[in-house]
BALOBA-1460 file (C-alpha; in Angstrom, 3 decimals):
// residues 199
<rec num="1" residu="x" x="32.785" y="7.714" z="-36.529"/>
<rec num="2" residu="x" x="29.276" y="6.960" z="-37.024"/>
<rec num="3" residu="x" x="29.486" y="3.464" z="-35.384"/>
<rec num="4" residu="x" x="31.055" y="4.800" z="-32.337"/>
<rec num="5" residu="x" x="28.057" y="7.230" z="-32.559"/>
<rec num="6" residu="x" x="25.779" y="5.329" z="-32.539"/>
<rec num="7" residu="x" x="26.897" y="3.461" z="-30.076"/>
<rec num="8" residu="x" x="27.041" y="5.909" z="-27.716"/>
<rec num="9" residu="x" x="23.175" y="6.869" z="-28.712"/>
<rec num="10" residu="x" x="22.525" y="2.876" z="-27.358"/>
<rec num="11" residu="x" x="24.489" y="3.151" z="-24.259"/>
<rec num="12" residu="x" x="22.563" y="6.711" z="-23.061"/>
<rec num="13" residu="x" x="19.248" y="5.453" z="-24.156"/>
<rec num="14" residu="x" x="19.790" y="2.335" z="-21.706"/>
<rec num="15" residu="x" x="21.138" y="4.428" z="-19.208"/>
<rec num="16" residu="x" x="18.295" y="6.408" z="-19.418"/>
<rec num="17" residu="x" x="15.583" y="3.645" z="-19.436"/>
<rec num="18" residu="x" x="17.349" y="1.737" z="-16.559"/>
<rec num="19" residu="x" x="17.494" y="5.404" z="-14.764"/>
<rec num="20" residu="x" x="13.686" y="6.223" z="-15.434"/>
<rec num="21" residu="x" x="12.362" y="2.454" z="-14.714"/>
<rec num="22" residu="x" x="10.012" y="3.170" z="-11.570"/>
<rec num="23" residu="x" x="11.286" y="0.614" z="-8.335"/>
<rec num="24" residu="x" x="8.841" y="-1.969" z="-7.475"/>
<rec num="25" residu="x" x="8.635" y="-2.813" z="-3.985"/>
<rec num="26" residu="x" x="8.001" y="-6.100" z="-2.578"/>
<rec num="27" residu="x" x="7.483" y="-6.917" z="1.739"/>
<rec num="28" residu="x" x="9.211" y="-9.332" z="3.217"/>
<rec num="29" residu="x" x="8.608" y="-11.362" z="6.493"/>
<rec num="30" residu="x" x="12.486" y="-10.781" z="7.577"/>
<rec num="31" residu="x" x="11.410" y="-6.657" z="7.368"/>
<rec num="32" residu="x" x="8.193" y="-6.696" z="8.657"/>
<rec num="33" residu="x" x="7.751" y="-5.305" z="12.435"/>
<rec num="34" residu="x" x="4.464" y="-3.912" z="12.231"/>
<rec num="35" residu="x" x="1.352" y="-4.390" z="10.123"/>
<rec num="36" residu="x" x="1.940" y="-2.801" z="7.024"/>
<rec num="37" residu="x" x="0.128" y="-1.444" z="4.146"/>
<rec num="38" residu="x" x="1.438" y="-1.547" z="0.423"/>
<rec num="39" residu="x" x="-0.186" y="-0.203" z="-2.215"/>
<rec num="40" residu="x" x="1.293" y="-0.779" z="-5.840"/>
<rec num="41" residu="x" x="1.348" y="1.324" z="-8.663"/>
<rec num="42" residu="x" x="-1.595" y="-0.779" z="-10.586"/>
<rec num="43" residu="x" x="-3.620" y="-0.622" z="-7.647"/>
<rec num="44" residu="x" x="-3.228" y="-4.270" z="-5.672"/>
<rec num="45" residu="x" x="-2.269" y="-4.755" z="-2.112"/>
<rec num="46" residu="x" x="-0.115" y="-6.444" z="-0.258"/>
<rec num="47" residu="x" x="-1.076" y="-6.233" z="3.394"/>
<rec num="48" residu="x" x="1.107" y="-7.750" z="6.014"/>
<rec num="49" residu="x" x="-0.512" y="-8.024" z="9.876"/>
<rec num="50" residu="x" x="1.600" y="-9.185" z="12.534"/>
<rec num="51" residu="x" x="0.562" y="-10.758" z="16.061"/>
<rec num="52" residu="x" x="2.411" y="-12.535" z="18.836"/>
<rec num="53" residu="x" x="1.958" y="-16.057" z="18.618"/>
<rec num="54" residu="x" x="3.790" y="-17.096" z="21.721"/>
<rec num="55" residu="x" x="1.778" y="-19.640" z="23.425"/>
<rec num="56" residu="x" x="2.591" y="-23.680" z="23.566"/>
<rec num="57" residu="x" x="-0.971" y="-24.427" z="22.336"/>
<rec num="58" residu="x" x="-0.316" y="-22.079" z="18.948"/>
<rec num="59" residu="x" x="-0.845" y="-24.206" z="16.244"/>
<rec num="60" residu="x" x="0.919" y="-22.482" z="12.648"/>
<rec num="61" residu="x" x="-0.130" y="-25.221" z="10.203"/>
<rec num="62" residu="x" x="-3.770" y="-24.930" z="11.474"/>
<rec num="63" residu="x" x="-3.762" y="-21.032" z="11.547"/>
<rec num="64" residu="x" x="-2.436" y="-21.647" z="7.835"/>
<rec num="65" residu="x" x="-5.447" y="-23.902" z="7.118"/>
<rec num="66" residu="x" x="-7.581" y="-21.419" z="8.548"/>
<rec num="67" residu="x" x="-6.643" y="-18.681" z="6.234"/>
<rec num="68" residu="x" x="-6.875" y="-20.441" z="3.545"/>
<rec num="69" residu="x" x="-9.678" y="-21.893" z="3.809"/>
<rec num="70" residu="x" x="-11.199" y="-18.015" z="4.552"/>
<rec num="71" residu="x" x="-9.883" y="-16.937" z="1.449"/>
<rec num="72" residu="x" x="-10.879" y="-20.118" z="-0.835"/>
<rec num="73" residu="x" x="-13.894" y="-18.875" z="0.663"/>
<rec num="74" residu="x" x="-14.167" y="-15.735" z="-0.317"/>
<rec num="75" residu="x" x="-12.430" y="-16.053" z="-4.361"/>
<rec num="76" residu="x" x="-15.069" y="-19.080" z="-4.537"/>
<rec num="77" residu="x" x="-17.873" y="-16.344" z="-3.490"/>
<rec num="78" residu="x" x="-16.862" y="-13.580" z="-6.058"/>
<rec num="79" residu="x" x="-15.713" y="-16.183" z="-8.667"/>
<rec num="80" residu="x" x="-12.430" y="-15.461" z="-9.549"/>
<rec num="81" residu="x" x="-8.899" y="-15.326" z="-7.606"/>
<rec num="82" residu="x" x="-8.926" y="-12.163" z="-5.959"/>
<rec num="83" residu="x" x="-6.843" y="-12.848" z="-2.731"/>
<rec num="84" residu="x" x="-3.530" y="-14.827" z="-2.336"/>
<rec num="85" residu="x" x="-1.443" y="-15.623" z="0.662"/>
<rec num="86" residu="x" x="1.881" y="-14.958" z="0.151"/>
<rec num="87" residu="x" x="3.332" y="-15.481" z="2.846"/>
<rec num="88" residu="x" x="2.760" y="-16.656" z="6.342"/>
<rec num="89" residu="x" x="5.347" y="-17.699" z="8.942"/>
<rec num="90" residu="x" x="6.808" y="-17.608" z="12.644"/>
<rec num="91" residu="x" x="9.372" y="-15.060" z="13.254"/>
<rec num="92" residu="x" x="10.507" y="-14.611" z="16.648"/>
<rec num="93" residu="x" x="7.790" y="-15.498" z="18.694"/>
<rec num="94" residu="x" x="5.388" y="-13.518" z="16.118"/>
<rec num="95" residu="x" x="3.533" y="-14.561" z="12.845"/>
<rec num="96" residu="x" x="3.823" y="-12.508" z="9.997"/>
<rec num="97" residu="x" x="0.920" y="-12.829" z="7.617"/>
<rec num="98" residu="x" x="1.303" y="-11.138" z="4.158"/>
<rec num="99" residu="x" x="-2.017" y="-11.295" z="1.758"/>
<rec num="100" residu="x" x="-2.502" y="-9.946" z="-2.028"/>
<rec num="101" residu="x" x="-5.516" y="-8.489" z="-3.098"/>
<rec num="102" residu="x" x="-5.849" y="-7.381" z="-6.792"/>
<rec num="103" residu="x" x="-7.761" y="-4.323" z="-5.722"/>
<rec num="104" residu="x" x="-9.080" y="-2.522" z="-2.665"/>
<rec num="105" residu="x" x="-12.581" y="-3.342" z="-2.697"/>
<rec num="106" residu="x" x="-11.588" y="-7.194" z="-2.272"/>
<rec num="107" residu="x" x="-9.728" y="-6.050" z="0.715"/>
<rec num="108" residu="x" x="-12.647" y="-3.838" z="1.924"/>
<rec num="109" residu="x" x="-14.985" y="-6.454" z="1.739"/>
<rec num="110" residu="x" x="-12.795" y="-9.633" z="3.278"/>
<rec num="111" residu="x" x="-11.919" y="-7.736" z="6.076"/>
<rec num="112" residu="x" x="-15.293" y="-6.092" z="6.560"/>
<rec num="113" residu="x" x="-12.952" y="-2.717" z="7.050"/>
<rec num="114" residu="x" x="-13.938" y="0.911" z="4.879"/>
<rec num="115" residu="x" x="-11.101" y="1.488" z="2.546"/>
<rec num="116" residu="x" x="-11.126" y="3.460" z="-0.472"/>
<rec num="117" residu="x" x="-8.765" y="4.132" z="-3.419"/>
<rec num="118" residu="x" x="-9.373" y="6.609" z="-6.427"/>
<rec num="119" residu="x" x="-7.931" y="9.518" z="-8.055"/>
<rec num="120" residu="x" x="-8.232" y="13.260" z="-6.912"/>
<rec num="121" residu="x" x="-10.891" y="14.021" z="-8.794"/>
<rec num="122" residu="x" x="-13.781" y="13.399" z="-5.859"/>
<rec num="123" residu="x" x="-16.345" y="14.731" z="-7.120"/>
<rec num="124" residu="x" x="-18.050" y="11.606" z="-6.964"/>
<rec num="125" residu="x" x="-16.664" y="10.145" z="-3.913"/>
<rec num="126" residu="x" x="-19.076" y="8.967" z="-1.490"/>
<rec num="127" residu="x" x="-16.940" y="10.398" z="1.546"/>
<rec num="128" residu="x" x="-16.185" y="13.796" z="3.612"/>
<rec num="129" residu="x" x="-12.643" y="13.668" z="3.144"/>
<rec num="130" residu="x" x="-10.747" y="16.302" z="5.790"/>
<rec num="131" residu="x" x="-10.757" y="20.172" z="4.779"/>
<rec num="132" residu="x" x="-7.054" y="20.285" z="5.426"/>
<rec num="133" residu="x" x="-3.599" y="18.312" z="4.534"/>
<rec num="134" residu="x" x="0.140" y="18.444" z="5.291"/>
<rec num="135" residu="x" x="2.392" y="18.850" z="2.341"/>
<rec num="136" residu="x" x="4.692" y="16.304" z="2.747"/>
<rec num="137" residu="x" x="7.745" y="18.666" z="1.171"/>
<rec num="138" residu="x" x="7.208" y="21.645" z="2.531"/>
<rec num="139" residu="x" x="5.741" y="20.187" z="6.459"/>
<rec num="140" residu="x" x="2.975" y="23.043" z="5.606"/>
<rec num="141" residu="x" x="-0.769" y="22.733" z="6.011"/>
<rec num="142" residu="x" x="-2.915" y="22.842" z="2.871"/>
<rec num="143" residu="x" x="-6.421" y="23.511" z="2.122"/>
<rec num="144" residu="x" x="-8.046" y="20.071" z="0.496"/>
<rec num="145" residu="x" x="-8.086" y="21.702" z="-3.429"/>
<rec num="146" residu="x" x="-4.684" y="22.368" z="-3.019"/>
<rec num="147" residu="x" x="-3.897" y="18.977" z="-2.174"/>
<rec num="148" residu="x" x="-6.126" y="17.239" z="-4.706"/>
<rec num="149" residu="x" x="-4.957" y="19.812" z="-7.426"/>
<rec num="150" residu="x" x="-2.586" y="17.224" z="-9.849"/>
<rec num="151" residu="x" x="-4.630" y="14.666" z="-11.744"/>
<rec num="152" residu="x" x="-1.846" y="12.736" z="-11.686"/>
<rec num="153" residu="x" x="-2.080" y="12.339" z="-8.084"/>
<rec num="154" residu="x" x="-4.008" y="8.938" z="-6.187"/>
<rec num="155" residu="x" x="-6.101" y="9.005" z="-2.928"/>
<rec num="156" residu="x" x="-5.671" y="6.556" z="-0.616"/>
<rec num="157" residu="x" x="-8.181" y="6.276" z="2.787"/>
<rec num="158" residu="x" x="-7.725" y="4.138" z="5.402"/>
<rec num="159" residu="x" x="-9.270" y="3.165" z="8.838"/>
<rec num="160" residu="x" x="-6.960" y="1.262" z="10.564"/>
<rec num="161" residu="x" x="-3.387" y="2.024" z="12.269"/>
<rec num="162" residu="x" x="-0.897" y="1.149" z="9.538"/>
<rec num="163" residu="x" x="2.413" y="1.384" z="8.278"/>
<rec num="164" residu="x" x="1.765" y="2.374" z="5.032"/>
<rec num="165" residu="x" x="4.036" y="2.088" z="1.628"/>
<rec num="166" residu="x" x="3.275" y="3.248" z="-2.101"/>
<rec num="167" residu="x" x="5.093" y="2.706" z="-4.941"/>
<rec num="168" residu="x" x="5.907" y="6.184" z="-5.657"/>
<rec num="169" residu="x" x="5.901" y="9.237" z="-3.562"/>
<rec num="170" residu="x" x="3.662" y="11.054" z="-1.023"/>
<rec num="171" residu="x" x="2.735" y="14.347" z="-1.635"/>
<rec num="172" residu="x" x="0.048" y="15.492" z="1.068"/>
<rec num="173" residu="x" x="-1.652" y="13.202" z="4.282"/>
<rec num="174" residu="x" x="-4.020" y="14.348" z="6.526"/>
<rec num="175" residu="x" x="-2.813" y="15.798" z="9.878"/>
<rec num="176" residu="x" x="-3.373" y="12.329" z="11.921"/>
<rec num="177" residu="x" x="-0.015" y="10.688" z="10.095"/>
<rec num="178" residu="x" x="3.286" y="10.855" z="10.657"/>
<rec num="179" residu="x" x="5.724" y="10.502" z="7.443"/>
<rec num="180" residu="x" x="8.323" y="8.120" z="7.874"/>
<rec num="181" residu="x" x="9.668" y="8.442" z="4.576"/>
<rec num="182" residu="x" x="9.204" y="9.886" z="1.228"/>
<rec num="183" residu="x" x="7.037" y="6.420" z="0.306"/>
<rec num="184" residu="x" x="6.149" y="5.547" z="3.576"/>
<rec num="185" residu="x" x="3.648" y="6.839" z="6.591"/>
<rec num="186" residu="x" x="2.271" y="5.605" z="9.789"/>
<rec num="187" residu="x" x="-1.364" y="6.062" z="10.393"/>
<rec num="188" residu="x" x="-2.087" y="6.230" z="13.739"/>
<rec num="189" residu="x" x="-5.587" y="5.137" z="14.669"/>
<rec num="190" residu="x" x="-8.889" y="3.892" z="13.778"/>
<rec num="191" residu="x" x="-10.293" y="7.493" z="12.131"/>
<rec num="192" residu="x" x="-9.951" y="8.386" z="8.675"/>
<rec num="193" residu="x" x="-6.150" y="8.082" z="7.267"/>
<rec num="194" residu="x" x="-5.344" y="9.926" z="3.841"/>
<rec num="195" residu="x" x="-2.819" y="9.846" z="1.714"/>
<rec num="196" residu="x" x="-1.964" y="11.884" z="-1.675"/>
<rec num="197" residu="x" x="0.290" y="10.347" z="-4.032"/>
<rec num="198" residu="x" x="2.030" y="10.391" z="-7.031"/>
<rec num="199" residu="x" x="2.287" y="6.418" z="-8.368"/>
């Protein structure tokens, strides 16, 4: 009796631990149709930018030399690996670039683009973030304490027209996105993009 107990303790405590493990996402050239914006749940990027590269005189080896010769560039500059390509490659008349960076000032500062990532405590956050968000359960509009209320909660700000991902889910954006999906939001132009989240 106690054997069979216990292992039926073993059996729900894996269930449970397989149940509770948090899914780790991952983008893929074969799913990317726009540029896209992940943001992982220890803080590194993966940032995937797509352009048509339809002309004769296109060149992919030497647009992969170029890259990679920007960001040997840049990880010689700061001293340390801070930027990988993982992927690059032709689909359907477009290339599909995907780049790591191991945090968002690396990607700030290659691409010469404000970004910002921090918790909701802003008290010292160099930024006028928007007075008002949408709750992303509820489709209602929020005042901005409301919205940076849990301390469990991240802040992520953006400047650039992005499909954007998290590992984990979205609880308020600012009124200039449009969720997509309980991880996933489309920023729509070049002003400020936020988005609340729970890693």
């Amino acid at each position: 009796m106690k054997k069979v107990l216990l292992y039926a303790f073993i059996l729900l405590t894996f269930i449970l631990m397989n149940g509770c493990k948090k899914e780790e996402i991952f983008l893929t050239p074969e799913e990317i149709t726009a540029n896209t914006f992940l943001i992982k749940r220890d803080g590194s990027l993966h940032v995937a930018i797509v352009e048509d590269f339809d002309k004769s005189y296109y060149n992919l080896s030497e647009l992969n030399e170029f890259v990679a010769k920007e960001v040997n560039a840049y990880n010689d500059k700061v001293g340390s690996k801070e930027i990988t390509i993982e992927k690059l490659e032709l689909k359907k008349g477009k290339v599909v670039m995907i780049l790591g960076y191991t945090k968002m000032a690396h990607y700030s500062a290659f691409n010469s683009m404000p970004a910002a990532y921090f918790g909701t405590d802003t008290q010292d956050v160099a930024l006028e973030l928007p007075s008002q968000y949408v709750d992303a359960k509820k489709n209602t509009a929020v005042d901005k304490d409301t919205a940076m209320k849990s301390k469990k909660n991240k802040v992520l700000v953006l400047y650039e027209p992005y499909e954007i991902i998290v590992e984990g889910d979205i609880k308020f954006y600012s009124e200039n996105a449009t969720l997509l999906d309980k991880n996933k939001i489309r920023s729509m132009d070049e002003n400020m993009t936020v988005v609340i989240y729970r890693p």
